[in-house]
DOVOPA-452995 format. One record per residue (C-alpha): residue in one letter; x, z, y; residue number from 0. Coordinates in Angstrom, 2 decimals. Example, Ala and Ser with C-alpha at 12.3 -4.5 7.8 and 13.67 -1.06 7.14 Angstrom:
REM DOVOPA-452995
<'a'; <12.30; 7.80; -4.50>; 0>
<'s'; <13.67; 7.14; -1.06>; 1>
This chain:
REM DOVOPA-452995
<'x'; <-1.04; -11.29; 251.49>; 0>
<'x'; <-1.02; -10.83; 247.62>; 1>
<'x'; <-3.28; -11.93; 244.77>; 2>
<'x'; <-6.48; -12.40; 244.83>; 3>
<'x'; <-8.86; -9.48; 244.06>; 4>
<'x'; <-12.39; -8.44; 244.03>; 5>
<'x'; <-14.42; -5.98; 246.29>; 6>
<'x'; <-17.52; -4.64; 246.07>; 7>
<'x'; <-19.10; -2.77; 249.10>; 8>
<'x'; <-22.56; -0.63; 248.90>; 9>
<'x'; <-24.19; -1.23; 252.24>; 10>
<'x'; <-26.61; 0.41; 253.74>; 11>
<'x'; <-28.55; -1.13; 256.44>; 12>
<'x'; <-31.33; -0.92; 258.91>; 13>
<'x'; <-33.25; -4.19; 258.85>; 14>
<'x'; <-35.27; -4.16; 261.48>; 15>
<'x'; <-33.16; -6.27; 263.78>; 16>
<'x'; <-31.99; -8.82; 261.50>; 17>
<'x'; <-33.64; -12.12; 259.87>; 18>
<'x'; <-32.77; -10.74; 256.12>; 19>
<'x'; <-29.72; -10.06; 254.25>; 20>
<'x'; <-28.69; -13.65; 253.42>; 21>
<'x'; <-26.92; -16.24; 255.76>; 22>
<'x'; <-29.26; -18.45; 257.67>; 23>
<'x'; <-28.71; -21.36; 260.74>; 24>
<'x'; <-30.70; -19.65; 262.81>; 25>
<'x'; <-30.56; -16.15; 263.43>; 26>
<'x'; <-28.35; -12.32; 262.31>; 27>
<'x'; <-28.38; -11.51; 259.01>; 28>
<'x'; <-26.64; -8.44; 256.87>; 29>
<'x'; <-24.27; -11.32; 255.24>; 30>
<'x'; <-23.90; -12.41; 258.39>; 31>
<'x'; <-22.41; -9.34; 260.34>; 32>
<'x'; <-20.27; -8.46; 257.18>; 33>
<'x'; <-18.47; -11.49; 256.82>; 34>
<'x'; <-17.83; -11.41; 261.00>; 35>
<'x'; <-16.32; -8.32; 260.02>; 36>
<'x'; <-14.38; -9.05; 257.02>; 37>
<'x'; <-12.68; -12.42; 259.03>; 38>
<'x'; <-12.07; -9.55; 262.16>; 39>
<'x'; <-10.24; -7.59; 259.43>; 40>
<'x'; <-8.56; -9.72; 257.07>; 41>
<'x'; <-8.08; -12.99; 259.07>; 42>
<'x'; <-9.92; -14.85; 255.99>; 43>
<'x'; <-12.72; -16.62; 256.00>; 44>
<'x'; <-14.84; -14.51; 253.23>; 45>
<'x'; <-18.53; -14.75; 252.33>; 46>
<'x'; <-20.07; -11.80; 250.78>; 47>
<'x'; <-22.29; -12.28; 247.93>; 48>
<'x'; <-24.78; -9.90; 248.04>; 49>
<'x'; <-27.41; -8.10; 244.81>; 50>
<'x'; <-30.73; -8.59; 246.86>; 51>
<'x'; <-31.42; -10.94; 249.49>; 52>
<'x'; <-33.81; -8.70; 250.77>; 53>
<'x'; <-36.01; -10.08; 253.57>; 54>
<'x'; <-36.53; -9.80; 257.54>; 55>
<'x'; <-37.23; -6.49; 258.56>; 56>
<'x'; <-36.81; -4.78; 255.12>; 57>
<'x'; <-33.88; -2.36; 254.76>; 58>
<'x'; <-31.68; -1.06; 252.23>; 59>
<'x'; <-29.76; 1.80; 251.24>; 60>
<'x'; <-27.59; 0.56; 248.33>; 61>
<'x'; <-27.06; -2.49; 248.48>; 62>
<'x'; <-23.93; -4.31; 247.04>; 63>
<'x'; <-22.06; -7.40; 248.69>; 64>
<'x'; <-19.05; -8.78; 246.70>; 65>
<'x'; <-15.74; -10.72; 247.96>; 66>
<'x'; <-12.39; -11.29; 247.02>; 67>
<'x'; <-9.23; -11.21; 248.96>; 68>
<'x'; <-5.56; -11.68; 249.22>; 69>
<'x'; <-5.80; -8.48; 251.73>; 70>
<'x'; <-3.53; -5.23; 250.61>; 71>
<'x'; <-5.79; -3.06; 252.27>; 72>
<'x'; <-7.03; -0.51; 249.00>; 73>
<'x'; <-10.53; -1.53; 247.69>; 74>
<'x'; <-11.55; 2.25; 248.75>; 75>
<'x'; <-10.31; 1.99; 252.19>; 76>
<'x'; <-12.47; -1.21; 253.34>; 77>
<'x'; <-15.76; 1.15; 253.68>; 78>
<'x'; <-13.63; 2.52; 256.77>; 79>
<'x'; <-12.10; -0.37; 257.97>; 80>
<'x'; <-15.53; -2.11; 258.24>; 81>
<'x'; <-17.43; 0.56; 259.86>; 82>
<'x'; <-15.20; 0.35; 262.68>; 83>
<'x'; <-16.37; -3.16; 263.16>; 84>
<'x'; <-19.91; -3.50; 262.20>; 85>
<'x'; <-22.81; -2.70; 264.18>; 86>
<'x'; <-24.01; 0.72; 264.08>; 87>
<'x'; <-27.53; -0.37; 262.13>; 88>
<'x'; <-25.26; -1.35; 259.03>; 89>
<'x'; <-23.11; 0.46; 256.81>; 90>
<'x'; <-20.51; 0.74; 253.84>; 91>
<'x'; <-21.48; 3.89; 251.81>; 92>
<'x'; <-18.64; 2.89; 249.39>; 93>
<'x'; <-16.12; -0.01; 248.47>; 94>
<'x'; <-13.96; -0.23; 245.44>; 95>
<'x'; <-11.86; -2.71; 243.62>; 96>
<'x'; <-13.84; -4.30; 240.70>; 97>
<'x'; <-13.03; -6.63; 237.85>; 98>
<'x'; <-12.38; -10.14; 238.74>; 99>
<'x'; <-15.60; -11.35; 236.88>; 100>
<'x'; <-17.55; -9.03; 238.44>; 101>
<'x'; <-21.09; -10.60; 239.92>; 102>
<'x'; <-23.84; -8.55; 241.22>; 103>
<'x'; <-26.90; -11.09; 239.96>; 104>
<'x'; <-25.24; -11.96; 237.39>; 105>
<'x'; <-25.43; -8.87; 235.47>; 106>
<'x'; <-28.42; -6.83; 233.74>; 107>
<'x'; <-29.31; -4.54; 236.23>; 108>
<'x'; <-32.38; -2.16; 237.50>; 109>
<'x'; <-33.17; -1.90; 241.52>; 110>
<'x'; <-35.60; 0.60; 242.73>; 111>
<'x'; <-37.48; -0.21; 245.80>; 112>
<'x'; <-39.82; 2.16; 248.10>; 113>
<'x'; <-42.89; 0.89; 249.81>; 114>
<'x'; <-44.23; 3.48; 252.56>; 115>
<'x'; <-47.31; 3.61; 254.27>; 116>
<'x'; <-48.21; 5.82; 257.26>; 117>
<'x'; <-52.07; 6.94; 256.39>; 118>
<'x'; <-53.43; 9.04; 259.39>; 119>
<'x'; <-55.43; 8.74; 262.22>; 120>
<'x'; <-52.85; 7.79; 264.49>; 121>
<'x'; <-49.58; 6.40; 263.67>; 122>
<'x'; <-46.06; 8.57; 264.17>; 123>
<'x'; <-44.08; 6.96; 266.29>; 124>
<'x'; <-40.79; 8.14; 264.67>; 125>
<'x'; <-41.96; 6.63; 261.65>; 126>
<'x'; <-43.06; 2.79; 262.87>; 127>
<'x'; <-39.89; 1.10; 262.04>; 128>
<'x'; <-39.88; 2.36; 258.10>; 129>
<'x'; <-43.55; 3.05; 257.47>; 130>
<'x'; <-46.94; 0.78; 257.63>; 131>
<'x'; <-49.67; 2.38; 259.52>; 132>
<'x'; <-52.73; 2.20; 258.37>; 133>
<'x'; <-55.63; 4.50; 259.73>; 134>
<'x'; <-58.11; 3.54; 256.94>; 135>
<'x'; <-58.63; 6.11; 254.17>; 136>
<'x'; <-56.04; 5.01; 250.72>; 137>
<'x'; <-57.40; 6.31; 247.80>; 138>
<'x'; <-54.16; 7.11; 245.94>; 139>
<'x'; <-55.60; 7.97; 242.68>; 140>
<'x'; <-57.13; 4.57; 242.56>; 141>
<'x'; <-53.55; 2.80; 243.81>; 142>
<'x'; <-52.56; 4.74; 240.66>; 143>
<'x'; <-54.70; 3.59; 238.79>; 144>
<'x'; <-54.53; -0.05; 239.45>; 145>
<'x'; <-50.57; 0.79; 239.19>; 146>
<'x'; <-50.66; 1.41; 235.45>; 147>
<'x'; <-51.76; -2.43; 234.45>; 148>
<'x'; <-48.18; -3.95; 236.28>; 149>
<'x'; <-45.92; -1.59; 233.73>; 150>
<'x'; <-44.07; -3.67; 231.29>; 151>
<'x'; <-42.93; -7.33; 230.99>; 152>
<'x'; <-45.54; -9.35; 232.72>; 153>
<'x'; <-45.78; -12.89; 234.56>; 154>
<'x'; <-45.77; -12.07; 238.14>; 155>
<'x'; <-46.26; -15.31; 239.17>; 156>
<'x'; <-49.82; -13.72; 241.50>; 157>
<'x'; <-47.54; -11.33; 243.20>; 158>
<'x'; <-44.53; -13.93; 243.97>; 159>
<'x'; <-45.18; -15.89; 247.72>; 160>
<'x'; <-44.24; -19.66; 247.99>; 161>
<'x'; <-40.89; -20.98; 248.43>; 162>
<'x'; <-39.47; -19.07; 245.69>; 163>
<'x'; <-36.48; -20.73; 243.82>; 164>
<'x'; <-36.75; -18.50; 240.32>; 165>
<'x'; <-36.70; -20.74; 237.26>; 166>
<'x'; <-39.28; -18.22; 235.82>; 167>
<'x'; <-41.81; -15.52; 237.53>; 168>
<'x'; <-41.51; -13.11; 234.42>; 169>
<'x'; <-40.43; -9.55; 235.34>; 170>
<'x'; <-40.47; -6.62; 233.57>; 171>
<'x'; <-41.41; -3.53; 235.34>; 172>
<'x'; <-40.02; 0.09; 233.75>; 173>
<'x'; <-41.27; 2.40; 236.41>; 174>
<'x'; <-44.38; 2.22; 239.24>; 175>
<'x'; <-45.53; 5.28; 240.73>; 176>
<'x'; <-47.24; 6.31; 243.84>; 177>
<'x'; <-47.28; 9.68; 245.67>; 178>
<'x'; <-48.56; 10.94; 248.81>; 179>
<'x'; <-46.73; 14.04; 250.64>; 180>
<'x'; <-48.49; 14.76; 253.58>; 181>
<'x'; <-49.72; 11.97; 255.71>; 182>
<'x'; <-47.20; 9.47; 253.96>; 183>
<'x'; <-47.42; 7.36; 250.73>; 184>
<'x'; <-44.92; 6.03; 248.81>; 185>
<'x'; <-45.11; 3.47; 246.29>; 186>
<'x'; <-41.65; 3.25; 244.08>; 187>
<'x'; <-41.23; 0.40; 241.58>; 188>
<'x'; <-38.23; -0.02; 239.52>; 189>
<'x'; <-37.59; -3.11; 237.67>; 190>
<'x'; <-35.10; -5.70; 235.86>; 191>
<'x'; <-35.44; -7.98; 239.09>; 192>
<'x'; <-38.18; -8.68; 241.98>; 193>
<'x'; <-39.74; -12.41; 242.68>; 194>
<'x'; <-39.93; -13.71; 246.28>; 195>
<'x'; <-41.96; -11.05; 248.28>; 196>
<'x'; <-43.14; -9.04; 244.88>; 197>
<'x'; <-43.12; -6.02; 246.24>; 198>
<'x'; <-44.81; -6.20; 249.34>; 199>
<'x'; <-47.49; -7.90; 247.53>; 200>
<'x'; <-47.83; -5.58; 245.03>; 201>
<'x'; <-47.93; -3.10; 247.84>; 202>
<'x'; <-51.01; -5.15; 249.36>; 203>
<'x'; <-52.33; -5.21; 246.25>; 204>
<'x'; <-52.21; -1.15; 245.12>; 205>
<'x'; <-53.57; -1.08; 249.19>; 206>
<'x'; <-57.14; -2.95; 248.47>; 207>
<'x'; <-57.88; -0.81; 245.77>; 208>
<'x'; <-57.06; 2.44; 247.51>; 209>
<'x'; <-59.62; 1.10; 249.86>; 210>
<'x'; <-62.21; 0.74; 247.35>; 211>
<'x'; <-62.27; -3.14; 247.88>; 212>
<'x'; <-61.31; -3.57; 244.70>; 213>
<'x'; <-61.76; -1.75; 241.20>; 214>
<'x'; <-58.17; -0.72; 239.43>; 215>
<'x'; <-59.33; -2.61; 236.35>; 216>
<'x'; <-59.46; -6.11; 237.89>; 217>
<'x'; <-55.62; -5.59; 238.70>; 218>
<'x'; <-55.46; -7.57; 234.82>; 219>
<'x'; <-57.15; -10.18; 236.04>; 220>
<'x'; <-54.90; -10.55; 238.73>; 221>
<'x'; <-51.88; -10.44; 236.44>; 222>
<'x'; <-53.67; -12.99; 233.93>; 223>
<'x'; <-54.69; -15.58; 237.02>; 224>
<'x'; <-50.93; -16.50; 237.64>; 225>
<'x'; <-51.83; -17.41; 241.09>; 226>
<'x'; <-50.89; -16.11; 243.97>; 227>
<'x'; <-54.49; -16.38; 246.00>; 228>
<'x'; <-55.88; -13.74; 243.46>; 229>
<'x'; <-53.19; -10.63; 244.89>; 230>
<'x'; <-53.69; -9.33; 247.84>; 231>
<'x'; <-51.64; -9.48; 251.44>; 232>
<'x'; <-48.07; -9.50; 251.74>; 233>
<'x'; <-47.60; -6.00; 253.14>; 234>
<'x'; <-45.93; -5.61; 256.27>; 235>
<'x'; <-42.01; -5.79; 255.85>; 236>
<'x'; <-41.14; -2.60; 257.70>; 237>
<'x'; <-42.22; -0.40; 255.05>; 238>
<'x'; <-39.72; -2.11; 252.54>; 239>
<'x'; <-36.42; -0.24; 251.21>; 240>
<'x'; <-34.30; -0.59; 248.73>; 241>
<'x'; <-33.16; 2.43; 247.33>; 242>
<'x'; <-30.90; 2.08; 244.05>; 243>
<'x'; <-29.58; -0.49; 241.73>; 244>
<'x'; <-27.85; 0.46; 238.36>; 245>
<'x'; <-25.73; -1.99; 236.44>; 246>
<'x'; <-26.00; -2.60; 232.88>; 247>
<'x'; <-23.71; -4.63; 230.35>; 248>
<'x'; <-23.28; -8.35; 232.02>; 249>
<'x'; <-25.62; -10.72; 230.46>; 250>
<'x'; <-24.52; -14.20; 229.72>; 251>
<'x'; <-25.18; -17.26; 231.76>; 252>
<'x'; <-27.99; -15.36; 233.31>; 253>
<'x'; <-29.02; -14.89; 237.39>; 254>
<'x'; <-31.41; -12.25; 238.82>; 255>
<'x'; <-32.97; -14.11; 241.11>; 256>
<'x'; <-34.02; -11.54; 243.80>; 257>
């Protein structure tokens, strides 16, 4: 064993078995499974810190989990070491030393997440784990439409669920689209950082006005309520990935609290 160093791994990871990313009392979590495997492989008793603590059910592609070690095993050669010894539903893409100070929520970053919905008659049974089925008609013009109002730095405090620990519910948002290919729709939202079940509300959300329950427009008034009972449903959390985060310059005594 030598000094102390720092690791980052990018994990990818199918959620669907597993109670979220982040450690909990009573049930198997990403964290979890990664640390099991890190003690396995180093003898030490590590806990990962991890970008997103995304939620039950939701999955990830990119996701980073940091950890230092006295191990001499190369900070590129842990991706293979791990893979050996987690389950088959999670994996290291990539794992490199990184500076000491490194943090992944402590540093300006933008994560990418993809919300996708199943819209057909019947639902495809390859696709149930990492799509929402719905059979009703989405007008995605509309979902556009109402789309356009969440761009920019906004209080999100409508489209952030209960139990949420951030010291402040504005977000900005660089990037919302939606697109249809086919029978499947995709809603992809980039932003500085997500509140406590944002996305899957603002996927709810975008979903009542493709219905034509609700006209794009009143999407401000949503935004301008502040309270959550004026968004729509939580959406489903199978349809939930995380697809990229990008690191910026570290920002000073700051947390992204997603």
């Amino acid at each position: 064993m030598g000094k102390k160093k720092r690791i980052c791994l990018t994990v990818a990871y199918d959620g669907t078995a597993y109670c979220g990313f982040q450690v909990q009392k009573n049930g198997r979590t990403i964290e979890g499974e990664l640390n099991r495997a890190l003690k396995e492989l180093t003898g030490e008793e590590i806990r990962v810190t991890g970008a997103s603590r995304t939620d039950a059910g939701v999955h990830g592609l990119c996701n980073r989990a940091v950890f230092d070690t006295a191990s001499r095993i190369p900070g590129e050669k842990f991706s293979y070491a791990l893979n050996q010894r987690l389950p088959e539903d999670i994996r290291v893409q990539k794992s490199e030393e990184v500076a000491e100070d490194f943090h992944p929520r402590h540093c300006t970053s933008r994560k990418t997440y993809e919300y996708h919905i199943w819209n057909a008659a019947f639902s495809n049974p390859v696709k149930r784990l990492y799509t929402h089925f719905t059979y009703v008609p989405l007008d995605v013009e509309k979902m556009r439409q109402a789309a356009a109002y969440l761009v920019g730095e906004h209080d999100f405090a409508s489209f952030c669920s209960a139990g949420s620990q951030a010291e402040t519910t504005v977000r900005t948002i660089y990037d919302l689209t939606v697109e249809k290919v086919g029978e499947e729709i995709v809603i992809r939202v980039t932003g500085s950082g997500f509140l406590y079940n944002m996305v899957r509300i603002i996927a709810g959300t975008l979903m009542e006005a493709g219905y034509g329950r609700m006209e794009p427009e009143k999407m401000a008034r949503i935004l301008g309520a502040r309270e959550r009972s004026a968004a729509g449903s939580t959406a489903p959390a199978c349809g939930l990935i995380l697809t990229e985060i990008s690191y910026e310059q570290p920002k000073d005594g700051e947390e992204d609290k997603t």
